[in-house]
C-alpha positions in Angstrom: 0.0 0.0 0.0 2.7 2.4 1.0 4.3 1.9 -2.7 0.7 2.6 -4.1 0.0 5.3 -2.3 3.3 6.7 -2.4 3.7 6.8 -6.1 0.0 8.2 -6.7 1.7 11.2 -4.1 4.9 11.5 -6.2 3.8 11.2 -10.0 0.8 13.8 -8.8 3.6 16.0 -7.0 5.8 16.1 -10.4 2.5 17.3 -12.0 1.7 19.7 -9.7 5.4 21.0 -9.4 6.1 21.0 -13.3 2.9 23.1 -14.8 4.9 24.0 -17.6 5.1 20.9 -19.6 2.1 21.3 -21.6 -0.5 19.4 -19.2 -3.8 20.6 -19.6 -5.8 21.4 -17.2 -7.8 18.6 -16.2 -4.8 16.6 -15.4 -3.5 19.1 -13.2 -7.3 18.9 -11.5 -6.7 14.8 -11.4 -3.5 15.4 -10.5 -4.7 17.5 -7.3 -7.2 15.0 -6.2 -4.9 12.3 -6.4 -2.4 14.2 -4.5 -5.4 15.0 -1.5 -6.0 11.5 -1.6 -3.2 10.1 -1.3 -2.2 12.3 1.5 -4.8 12.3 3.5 -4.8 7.8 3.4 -0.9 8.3 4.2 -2.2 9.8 7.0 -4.5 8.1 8.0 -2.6 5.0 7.9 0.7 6.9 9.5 -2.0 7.6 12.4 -3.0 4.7 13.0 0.3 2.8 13.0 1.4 5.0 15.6 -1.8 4.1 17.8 -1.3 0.8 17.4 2.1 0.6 18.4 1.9 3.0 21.6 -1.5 2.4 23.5 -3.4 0.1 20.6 -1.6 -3.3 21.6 -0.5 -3.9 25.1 3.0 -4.4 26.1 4.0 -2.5 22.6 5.4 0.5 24.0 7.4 -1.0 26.7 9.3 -3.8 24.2 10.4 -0.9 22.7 11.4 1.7 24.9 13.3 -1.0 27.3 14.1 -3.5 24.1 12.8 -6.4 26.2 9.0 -8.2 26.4 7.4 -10.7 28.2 8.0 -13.8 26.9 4.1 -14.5 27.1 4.1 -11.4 24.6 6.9 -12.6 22.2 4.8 -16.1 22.0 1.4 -14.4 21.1 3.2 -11.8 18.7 6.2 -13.5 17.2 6.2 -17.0 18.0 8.7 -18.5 15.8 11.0 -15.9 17.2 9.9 -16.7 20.7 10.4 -20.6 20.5 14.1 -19.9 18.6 15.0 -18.0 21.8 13.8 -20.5 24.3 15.5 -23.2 22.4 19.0 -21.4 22.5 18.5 -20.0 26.2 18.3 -16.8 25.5 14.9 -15.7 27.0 14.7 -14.0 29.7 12.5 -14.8 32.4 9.4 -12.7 32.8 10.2 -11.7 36.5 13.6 -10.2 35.1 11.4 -8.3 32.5 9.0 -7.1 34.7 11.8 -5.4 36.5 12.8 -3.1 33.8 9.5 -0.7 34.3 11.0 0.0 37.6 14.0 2.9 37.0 15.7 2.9 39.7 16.1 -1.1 39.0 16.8 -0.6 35.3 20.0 0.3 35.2 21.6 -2.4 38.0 19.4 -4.9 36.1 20.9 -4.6 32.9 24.4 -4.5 34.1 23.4 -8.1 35.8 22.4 -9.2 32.6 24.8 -8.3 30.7 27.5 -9.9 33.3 25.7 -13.2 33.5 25.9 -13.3 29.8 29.8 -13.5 29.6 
């Protein structure tokens, strides 16, 4: 969709920003509705991308403002990617998660980790 939409924007842009190369004037109308359009569904669809991944699907934000999730999470979201890191030991458990929306813990917490990991 983004390619779509995105080239409706640009070839309608060109038109718009070119008047001079003999279109007439009914493709410069087409060429502003298409532009509106196209705009205003790249909106749209910017908007809601950003609801969904702030406050639209739960445990979003905080997997990607502390770069962990709950494993529960990973499994409902991105399950092959969740069993690959169980079966290499690299999940971490949900308790140790769960600690990272604490700030004062944040910091200490991820220097643990990191040290267990070596």
């Amino acid at each position: 969709m983004l390619v779509i939409v995105g080239s409706v924007i640009v070839a309608s842009g060109l038109v718009l920003i070119f008047p001079v190369f003999g279109q007439s004037r009914e493709w410069m109308e087409l060429a502003h509705v298409g532009h509106a359009i196209g705009a205003m569904l790249m909106i749209a669809v910017i908007m809601g991308h950003i609801y969904i991944g702030t406050i639209g699907m739960e445990g979003a934000i905080e997997g990607m403002s502390t770069g962990y999730c709950d494993l529960n999470w990973a499994k409902e979201h991105h399950d092959y990617w969740a069993s690959q890191m169980e079966k290499r030991g690299e999940a971490i458990p949900n308790e140790a998660v769960n600690r990272f929306s604490d700030p004062d813990t944040n910091r200490s917490l991820g220097r643990e980790l990191r040290e267990a990991g070596e």
